[in-house]
N, C-alpha and C positions, 0 to 999 in steps of 0.2 A: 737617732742616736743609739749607739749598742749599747747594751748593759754595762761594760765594763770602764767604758765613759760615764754610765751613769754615776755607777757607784764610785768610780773617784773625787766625781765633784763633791759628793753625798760625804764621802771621806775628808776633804777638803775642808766641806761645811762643821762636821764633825769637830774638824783640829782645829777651826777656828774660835768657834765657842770655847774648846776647853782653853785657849790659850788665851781668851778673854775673859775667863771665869779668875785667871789666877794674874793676867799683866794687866789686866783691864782695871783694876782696880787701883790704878794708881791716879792719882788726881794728874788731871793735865795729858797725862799720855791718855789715857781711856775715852777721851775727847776726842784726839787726832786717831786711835785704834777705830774707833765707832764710825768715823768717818772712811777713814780707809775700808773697812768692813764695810760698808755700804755700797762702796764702791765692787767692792768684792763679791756682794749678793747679787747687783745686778747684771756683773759679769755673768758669774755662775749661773743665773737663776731670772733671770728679766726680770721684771717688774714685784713678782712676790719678793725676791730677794732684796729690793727695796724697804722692804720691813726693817731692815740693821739700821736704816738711817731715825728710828724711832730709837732708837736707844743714844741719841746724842742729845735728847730731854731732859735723860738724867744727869742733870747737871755734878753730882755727888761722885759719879763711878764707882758707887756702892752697887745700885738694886739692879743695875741691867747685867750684871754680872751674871747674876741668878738664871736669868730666861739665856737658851740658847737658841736666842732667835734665827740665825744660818740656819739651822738644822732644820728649825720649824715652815722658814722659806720654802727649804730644800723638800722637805716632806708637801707642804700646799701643792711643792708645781710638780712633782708627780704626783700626784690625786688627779689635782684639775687634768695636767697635758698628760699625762704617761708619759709612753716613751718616745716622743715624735720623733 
């Protein structure tokens, strides 16, 4: 995969978090968002990006706002893979 695929997902991961940092918190939508986002992570990101679906525990849609977990996917699976 080239760099510049990399960095779009990476980008991707990025916009996603901030747009669950500020929509995510709405009771009921941030439930159906967390889910779609999971879905999202493991498009982007296989199985690291499966982390998002930990943030549909927070039943509140208050505290998983906080962690931008895509991002942190995103970061795990290039450490572990690079650039494969």
């Amino acid at each position: 995969m080239s760099f510049f695929q990399l960095f779009c997902k990476f980008l991707l991961s990025i916009a996603f978090d901030v747009t669950d940092f500020f929509l995510g918190r709405i009771p009921g939508f941030g439930t159906v968002f967390d889910i779609a986002g999971g879905f999202l992570g493991l498009w982007l990101w296989g199985l690291p990006g499966g982390l998002q679906f930990l943030e549909i525990l927070d039943i509140t849609d208050q505290l998983d706002s906080f962690v931008p977990t895509m991002t942190l996917a995103g970061i795990l699976s290039l450490i572990t893979r690079g650039s494969q």
